[in-house]
C-alpha atoms as one frame of an Amber mdcrd trajectory, in Angstrom:
protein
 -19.969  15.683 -20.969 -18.151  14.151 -23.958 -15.409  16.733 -23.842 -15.075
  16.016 -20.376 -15.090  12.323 -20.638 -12.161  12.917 -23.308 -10.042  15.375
 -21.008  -9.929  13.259 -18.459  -9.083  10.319 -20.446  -6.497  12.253 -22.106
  -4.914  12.970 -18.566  -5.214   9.422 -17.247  -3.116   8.449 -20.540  -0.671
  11.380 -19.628  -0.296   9.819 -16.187   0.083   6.432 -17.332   2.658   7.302
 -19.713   5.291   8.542 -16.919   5.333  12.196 -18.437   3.789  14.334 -16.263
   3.873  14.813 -13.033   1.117  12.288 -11.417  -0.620  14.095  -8.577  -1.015
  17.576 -10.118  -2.265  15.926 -13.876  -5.144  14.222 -11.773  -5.867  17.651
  -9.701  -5.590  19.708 -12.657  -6.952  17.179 -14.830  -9.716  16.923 -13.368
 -10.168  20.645 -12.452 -10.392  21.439 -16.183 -13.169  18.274 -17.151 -15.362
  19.417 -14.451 -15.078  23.155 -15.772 -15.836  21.809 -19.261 -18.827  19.811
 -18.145 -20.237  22.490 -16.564 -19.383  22.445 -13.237 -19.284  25.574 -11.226
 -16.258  26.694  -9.212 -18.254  27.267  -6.120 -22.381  27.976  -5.032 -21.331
  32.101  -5.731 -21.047  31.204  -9.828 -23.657  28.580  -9.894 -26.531  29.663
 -12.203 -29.717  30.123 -10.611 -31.877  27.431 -10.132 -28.324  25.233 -10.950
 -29.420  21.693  -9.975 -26.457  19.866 -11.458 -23.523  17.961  -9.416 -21.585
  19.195  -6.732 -19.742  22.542  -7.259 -15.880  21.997  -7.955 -15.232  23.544
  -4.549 -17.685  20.810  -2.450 -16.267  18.138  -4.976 -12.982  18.788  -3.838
 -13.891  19.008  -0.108 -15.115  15.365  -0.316 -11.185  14.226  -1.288 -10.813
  14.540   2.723 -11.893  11.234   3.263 -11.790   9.475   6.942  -9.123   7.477
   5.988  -7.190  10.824   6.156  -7.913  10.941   9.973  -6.975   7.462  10.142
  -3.932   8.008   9.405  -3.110  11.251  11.374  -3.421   8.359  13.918  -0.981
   5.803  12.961   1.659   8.739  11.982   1.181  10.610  15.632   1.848   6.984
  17.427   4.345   6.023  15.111   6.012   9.595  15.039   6.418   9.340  19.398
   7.560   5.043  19.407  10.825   6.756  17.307  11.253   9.016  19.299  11.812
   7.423  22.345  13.393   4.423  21.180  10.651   1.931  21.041  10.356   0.919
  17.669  14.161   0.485  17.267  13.671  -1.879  20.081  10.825  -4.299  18.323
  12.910  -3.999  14.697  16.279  -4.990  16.526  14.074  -7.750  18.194  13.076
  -9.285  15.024  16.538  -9.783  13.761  17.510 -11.203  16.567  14.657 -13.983
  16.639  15.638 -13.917  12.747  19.467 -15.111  13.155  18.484 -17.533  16.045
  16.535 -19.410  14.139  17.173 -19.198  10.678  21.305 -18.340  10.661  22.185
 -16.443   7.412  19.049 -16.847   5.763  16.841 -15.641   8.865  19.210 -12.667
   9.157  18.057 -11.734   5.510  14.567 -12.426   5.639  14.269 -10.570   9.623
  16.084  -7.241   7.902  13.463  -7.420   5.227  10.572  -8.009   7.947  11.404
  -5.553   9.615  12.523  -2.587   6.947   8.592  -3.361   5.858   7.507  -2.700
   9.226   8.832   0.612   9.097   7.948   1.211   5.729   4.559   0.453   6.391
   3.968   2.693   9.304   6.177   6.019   7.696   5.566   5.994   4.633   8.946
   5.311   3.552   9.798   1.640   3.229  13.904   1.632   2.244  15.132  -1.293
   2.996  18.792  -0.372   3.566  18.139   1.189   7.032  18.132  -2.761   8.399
  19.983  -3.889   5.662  23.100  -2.186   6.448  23.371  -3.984   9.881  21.879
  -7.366   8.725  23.394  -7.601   5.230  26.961  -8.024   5.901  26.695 -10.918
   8.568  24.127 -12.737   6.254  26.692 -12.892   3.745  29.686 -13.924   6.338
  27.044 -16.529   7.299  27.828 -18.391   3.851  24.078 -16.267   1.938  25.025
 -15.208  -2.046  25.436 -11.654  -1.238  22.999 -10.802  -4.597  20.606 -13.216
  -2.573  20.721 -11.134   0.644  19.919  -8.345  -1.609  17.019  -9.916  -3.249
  15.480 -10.697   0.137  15.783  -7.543   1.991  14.441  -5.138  -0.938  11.224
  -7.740  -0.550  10.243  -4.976   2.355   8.640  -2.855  -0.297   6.024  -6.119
  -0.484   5.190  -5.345   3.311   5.809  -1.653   3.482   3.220  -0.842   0.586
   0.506  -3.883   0.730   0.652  -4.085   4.300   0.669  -0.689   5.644  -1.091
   2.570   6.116   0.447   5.363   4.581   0.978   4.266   0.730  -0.942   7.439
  -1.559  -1.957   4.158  -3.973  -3.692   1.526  -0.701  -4.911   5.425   1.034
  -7.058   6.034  -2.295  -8.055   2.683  -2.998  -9.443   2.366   0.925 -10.860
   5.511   0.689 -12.526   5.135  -3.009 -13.821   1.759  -1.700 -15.432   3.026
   1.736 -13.844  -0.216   3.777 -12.005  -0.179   6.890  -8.298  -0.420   7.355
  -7.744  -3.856   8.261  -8.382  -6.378   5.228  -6.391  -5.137   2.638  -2.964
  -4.889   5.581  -3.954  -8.348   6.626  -3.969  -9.632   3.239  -0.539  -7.289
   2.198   0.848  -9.296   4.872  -0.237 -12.729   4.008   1.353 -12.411   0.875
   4.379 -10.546   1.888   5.369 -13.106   4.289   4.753 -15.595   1.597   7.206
 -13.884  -0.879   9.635 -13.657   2.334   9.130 -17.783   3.020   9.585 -18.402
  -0.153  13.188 -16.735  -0.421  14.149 -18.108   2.256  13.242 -21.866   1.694
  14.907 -21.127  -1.794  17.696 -20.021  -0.383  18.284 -22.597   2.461  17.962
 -25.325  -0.391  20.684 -23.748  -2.649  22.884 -23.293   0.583  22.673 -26.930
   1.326  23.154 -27.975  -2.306  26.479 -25.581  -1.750  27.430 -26.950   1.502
  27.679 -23.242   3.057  24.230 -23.488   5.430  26.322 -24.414   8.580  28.152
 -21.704   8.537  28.278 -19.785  11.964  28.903 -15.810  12.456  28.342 -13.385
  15.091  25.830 -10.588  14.458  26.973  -7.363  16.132  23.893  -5.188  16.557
  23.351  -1.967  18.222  21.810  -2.416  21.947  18.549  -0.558  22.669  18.076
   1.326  25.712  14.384  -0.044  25.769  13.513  -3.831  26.452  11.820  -5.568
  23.742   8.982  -6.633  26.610   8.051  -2.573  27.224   8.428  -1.326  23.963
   5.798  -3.977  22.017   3.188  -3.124  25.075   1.988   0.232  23.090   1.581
  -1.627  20.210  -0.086  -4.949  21.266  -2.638  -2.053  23.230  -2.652  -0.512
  19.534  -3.822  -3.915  17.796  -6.484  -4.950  20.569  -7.757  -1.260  20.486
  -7.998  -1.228  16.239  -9.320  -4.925  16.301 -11.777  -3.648  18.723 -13.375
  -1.208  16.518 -12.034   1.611  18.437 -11.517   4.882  15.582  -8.077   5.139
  14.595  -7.454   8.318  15.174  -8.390   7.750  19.313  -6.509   4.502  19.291
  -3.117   6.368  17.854  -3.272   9.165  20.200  -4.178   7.059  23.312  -1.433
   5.011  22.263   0.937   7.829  21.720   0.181   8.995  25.177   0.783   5.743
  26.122   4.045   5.578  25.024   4.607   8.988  26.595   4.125   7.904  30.489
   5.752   4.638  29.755   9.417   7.097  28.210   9.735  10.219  29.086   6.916
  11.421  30.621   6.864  14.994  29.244   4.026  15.586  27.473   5.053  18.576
  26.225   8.585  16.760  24.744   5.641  13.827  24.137   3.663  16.334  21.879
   6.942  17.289  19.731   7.729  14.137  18.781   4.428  13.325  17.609   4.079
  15.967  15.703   7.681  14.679  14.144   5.644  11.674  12.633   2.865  13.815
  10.897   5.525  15.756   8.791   5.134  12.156   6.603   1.521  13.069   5.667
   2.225  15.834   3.094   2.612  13.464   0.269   0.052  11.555   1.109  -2.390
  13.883   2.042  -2.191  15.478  -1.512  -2.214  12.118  -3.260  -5.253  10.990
  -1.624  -7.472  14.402  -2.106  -6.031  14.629  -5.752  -7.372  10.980  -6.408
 -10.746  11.015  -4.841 -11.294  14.451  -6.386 -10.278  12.643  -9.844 -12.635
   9.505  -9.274 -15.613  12.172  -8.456 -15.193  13.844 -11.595 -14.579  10.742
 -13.345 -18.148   9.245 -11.648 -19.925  12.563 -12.190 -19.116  13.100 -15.962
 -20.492   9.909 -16.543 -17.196   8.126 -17.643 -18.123   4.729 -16.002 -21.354
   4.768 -17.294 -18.982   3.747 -20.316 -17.745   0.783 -18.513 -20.831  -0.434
 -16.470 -24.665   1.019 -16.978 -27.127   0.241 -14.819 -31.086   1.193 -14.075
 -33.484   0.931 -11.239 -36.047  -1.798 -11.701 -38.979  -1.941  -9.696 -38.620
  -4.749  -6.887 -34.962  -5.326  -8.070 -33.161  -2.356  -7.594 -30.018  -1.554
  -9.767 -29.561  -3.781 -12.427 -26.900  -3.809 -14.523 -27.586  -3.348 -18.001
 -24.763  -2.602 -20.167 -21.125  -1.086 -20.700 -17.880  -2.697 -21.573 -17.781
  -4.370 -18.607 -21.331  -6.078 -19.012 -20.670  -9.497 -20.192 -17.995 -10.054
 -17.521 -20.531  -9.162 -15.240 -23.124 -11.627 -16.847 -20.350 -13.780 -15.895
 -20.348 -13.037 -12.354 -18.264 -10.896  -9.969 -15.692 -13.337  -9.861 -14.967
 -12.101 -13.167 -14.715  -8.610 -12.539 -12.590  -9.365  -9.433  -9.905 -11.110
 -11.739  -9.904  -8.511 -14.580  -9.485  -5.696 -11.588  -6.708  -8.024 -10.477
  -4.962  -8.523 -13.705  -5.605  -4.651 -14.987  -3.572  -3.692 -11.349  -0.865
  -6.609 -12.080  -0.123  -5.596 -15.544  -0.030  -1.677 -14.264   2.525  -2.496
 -11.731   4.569  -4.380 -13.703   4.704  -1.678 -16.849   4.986   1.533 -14.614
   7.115   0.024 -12.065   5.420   1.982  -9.535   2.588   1.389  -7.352   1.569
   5.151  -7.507   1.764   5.318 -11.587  -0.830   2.406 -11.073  -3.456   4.703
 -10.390  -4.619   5.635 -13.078  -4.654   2.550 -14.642  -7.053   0.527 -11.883
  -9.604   3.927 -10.863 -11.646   3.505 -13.447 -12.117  -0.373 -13.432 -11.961
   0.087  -9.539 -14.520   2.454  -9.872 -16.708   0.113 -12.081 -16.579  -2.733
 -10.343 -17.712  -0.382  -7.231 -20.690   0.662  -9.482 -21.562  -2.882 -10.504
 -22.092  -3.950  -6.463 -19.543  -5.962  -6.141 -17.923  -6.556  -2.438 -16.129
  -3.147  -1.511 -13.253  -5.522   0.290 -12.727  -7.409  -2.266 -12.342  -4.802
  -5.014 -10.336  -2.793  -2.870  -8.011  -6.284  -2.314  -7.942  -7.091  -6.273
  -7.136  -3.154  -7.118  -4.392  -2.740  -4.157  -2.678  -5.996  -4.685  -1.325
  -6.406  -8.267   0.251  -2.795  -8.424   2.202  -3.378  -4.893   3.160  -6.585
  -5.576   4.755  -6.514  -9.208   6.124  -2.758  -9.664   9.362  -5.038  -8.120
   9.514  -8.094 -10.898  11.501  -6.358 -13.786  13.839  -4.099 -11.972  13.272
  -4.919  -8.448  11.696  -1.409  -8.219  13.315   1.656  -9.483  12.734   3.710
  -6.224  13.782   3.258  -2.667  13.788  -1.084  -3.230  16.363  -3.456  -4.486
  18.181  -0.030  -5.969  19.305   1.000  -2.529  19.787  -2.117  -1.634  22.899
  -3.025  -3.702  25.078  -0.394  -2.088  25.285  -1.258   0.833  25.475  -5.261
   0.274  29.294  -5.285  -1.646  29.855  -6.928  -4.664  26.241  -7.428  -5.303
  24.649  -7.264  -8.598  21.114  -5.577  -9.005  20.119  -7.556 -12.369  21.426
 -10.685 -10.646  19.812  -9.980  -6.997  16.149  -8.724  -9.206  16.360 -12.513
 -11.163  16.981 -14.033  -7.787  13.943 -12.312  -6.528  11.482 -13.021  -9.108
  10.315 -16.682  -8.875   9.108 -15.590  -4.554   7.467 -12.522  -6.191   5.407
 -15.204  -8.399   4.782 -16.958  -5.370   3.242 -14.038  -3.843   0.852 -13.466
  -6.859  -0.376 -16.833  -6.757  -1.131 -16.359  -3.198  -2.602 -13.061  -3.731
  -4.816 -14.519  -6.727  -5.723 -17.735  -4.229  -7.151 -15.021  -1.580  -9.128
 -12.170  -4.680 -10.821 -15.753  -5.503 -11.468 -16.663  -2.431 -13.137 -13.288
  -1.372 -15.108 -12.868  -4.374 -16.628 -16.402  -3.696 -17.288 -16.156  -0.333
 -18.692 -12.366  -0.756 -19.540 -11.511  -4.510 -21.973  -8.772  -3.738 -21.866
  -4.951  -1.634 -23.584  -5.647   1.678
């Protein structure tokens, strides 16, 4: 078990280090830690009377978590509302409500909004697809074109916090055993917040300047689709999710939805369905690479390092010991904010929400094993990472990066210091709410 315990700590430091490829060191690296604790590759090489944990083959098996079906669901409604239009329709509606009441400003901040959007149901948040139409009139409007810049890359906030389809917020719902639903209502209380405060910082500065009256047309594509039919799939989508419904029914029935509303072809309905699950490969991997990781990691006894606890009679499990047990003596509050600031810190030296992993699965993990609230360690590991991979560089993939292009003149070191005091507005909300939750519910149910 030692020399297990040391692989996989050796690959968790390869990962963190930005090396080696990050999915296949956790598959592999866990692969060869449960071989050298003894694990065997499936029930045909198990010794008899083996009694040990799981075969490799079952431990693997147990990667394909619900959350995987949940999000064959979103992708399949998702993949069919492009297809036909829809979604084009709601994101072009948002920038319109943006530049009617907030001018330059809201033009920004509505691009942003609603790149997330679409980041946070694909997969793929890039924040030039709106920022190419909304950019250019923001700045025309009298908005510092490195300030346009800053605000629409803040879709990355929305797109990975606030969505479904991130490998980092799939393995840390799935790890945790919650529902979707908290951790996307929380990635979009704070996103907004960043977004607000932009946009109140840049109003102020515009008024200072004397450019906030400016007045400019915004010329944006028409839709085929009114605003009023295209949101009625997804409103039946909410109701049906809030209700409890499983995701994977509430996607398809709204997928077929979306089919008799369009073009009423199911087998043309079908195709472009299946179009959306083509963004579950990465995903998919990530997720059964992680879990299968966190198993191995649980199983080898590497968090028995961090938190140790025994069964006592009329208590239950106690905990007793590990690295973690005087900040448990403490409380869970205390956990919750050293999960939050191990997560932050991650973020902001990988610069990646998915090099984060390895960094929060074992304190995630811990925290799991010391009882406290599933939500809110799943809140306190998601947040941090999501939230401040952006602060030093505005993110280094598909963020402020591909931003600057298509906003001329702008400058990405200027646009990521613009961008910076709103992210710290978002962490303060997002440490308001982990305090909050572990308050209000400290303990698993």
């Amino acid at each position: 078990m030692l020399a297990a315990q040391i692989i996989i700590i050796v690959a968790l430091i390869a990962m963190i280090s930005g090396k080696v490829p990050l999915y296949l060191t956790a598959f592999v690296g866990a692969t060869v830690a449960a071989l050298a604790a003894g694990f065997p590759i499936n029930a045909a090489f198990a010794p008899a009377g083996y009694d040990g944990p799981h075969v490799i083959g079952l431990v693997i098996a147990s990667g394909l978590n619900p959350v995987i079906l949940d999000m064959l669901g979103v992708l399949l409604f998702i993949g069919i509302m492009e297809k036909v239009g829809f979604l084009n329709s709601i994101i072009l509606q948002i920038i319109r409500i943006g530049h009617k009441l907030g001018g330059g400003p809201g033009v920004a901040t509505a691009g942003g909004i609603g790149a997330g959007i679409i980041g946070g149901m694909t997969g793929f948040t890039q924040p030039a697809i709106t920022g190419v139409v909304t950019g250019p009139p923001a700045v025309q409007m009298g908005v510092d074109k490195n300030r346009v810049a800053g605000i629409l890359a803040h879709a990355g906030h929305l797109g990975n916090l606030g969505g479904f389809t991130h490998p980092t917020i799939l393995a840390v719902v799935a790890m945790t055993g919650i529902a979707w639903g908290p951790t996307n209502i929380v990635g979009i209380i704070v996103a907004l917040s960043i977004f607000a405060a932009s946009y109140i910082r840049v109003r102020r500065m515009m008024k200072n300047e004397g450019t906030l009256d400016q007045k400019v047309d915004l010329q944006l594509e028409t839709s085929d689709v009114p605003f009023g039919k295209a949101i009625i799939p997804f409103i039946i989508l909410i109701a049906a999710f809030v209700a409890g419904i499983p995701v994977l029914m509430v996607g398809i029935g709204s997928a077929l939805i979306v089919v008799l509303m369009s073009i009423r072809n199911f087998i043309q309905g079908e195709k472009g369905m299946m179009e959306g699950l083509g963004r579950i490969t990465v995903p998919l991997f990530a997720t059964v690479a992680f879990l299968f990781m966190a198993r191995v990691v649980n199983e080898i006894g590497l968090i028995n390092v961090l938190v140790r606890s025994e069964y006592v009679e009329g208590v239950g499990n106690v905990v007793v010991g590990g690295a973690l047990y005087g900040a448990m003596s403490a409380g869970p509050l205390a956990l919750i904010l050293i999960m939050f600031f191990v997560g932050s810190f991650a973020g902001l030296v990988t610069q990646s929400n998915g090099a984060s992993i390895p960094f929060i699965l074992p304190v995630l993990m811990a925290l799991l094993a010391a009882g406290v609230n599933p939500v809110a360690a799943a809140v306190a590991a998601a947040g941090g990472p999501a939230i401040m991979q952006y602060y030093l560089t505005g993110g280094p993939v598909a963020a402020l990066s591909t931003v600057i292009p298509v906003i001329p003149g702008s400058d990405l070191k200027l646009a990521n210091k613009f961008q910076r005091p709103s992210i710290l507005v978002g962490m303060a909300v997002l440490l308001i709410i982990n305090i909050f939750l572990a308050l209000v519910m400290p303990h698993a149910i």
